[in-house]
C-alpha positions in Angstrom: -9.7 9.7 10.5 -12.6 7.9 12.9 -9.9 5.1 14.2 -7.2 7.0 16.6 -4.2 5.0 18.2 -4.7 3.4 21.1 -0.8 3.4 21.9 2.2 4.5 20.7 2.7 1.4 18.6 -0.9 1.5 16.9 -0.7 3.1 13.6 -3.8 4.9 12.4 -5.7 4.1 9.5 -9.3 5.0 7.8 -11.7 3.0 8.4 -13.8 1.5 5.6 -16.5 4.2 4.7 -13.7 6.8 5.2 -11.8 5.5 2.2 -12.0 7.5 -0.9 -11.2 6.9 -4.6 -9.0 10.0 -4.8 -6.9 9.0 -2.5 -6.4 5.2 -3.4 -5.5 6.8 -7.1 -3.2 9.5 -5.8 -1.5 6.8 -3.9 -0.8 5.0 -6.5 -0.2 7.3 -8.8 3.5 7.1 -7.6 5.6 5.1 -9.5 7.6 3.5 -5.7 4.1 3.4 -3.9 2.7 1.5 -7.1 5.5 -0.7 -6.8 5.3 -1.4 -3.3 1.7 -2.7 -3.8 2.4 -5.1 -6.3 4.8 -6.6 -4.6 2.4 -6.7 -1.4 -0.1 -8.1 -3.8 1.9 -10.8 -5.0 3.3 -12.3 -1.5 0.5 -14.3 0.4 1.3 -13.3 3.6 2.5 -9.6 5.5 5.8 -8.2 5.0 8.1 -5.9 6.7 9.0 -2.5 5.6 12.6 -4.1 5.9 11.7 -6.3 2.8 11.8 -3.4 0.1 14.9 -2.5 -1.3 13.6 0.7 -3.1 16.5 3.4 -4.4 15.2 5.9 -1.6 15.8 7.3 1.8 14.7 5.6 4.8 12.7 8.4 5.5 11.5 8.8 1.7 10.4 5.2 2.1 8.5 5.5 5.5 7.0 8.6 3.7 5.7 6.6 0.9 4.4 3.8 3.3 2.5 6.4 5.6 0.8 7.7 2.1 -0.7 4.1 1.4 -1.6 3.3 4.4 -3.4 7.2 4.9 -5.4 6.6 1.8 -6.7 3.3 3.0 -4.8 1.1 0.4 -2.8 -1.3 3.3 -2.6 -2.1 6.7 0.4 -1.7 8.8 0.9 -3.1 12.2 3.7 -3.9 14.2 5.0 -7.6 15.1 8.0 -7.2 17.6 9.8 -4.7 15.9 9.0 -5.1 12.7 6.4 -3.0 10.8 4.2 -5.1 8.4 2.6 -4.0 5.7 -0.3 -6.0 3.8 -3.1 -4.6 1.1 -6.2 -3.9 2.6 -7.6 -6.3 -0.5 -11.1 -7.0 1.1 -11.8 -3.1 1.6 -10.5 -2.2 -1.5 -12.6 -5.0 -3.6 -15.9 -3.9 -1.1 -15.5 -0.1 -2.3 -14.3 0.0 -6.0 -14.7 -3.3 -7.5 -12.1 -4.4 -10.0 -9.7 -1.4 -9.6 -7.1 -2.9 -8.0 -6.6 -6.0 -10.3 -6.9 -3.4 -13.7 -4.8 -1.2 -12.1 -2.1 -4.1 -11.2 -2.7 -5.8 -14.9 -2.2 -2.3 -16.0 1.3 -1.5 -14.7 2.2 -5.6 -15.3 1.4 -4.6 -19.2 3.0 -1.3 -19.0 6.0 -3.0 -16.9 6.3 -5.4 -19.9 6.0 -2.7 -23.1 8.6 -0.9 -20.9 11.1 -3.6 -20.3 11.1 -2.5 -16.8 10.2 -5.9 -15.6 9.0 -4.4 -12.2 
């Protein structure tokens, strides 16, 4: 990854060009990760990794969180001591246009046919 951490607090992510389709997919080829997105995706603002109740680990969770934001698919940064977490929409869009609204449609339909709601 170009961008390195400038403290202890800065969290490393890719930087735009360094971004790559496998990745993103492989990301969110995980049923929690997937989750985690569309919930990001349908808040307007940042939330905290606090926010999620997901039937995992602490440390699964921060493992799934350190997998999106490796692959380029959100930000995280910290406010006080909260870590927040937002879709990296605009880099995303740039890169593969359309593939993260057919791939949230997708699991909304499939969510549906499912009954899972979620």
């Amino acid at each position: 990854m170009t961008s390195t951490a400038a403290t202890s607090r800065d969290l490393p992510h890719p930087v735009r060009d360094e971004i790559r389709l496998e990745a993103v997919l492989h990301a969110l080829s995980e049923p929690l990760r997937l989750q985690i997105v569309r919930e990001l995706c349908a808040e307007a603002d940042e939330l905290a990794c606090s926010y999620f109740d997901l039937p995992v680990t602490k440390s699964t969770t921060t493992h799934h969180f350190r997998v999106l934001r490796e692959s380029g698919v959100i930000r995280q940064v910290y406010r006080g001591t909260a870590k927040m977490n937002a879709v990296r929409r605009d880099d995303l869009d740039e890169l593969f246009p359309g593939l993260l609204d057919s791939l949230l449609a997708a699991a909304d339909r499939q969510a549906a046919r499912l009954g899972a709601g979620g």
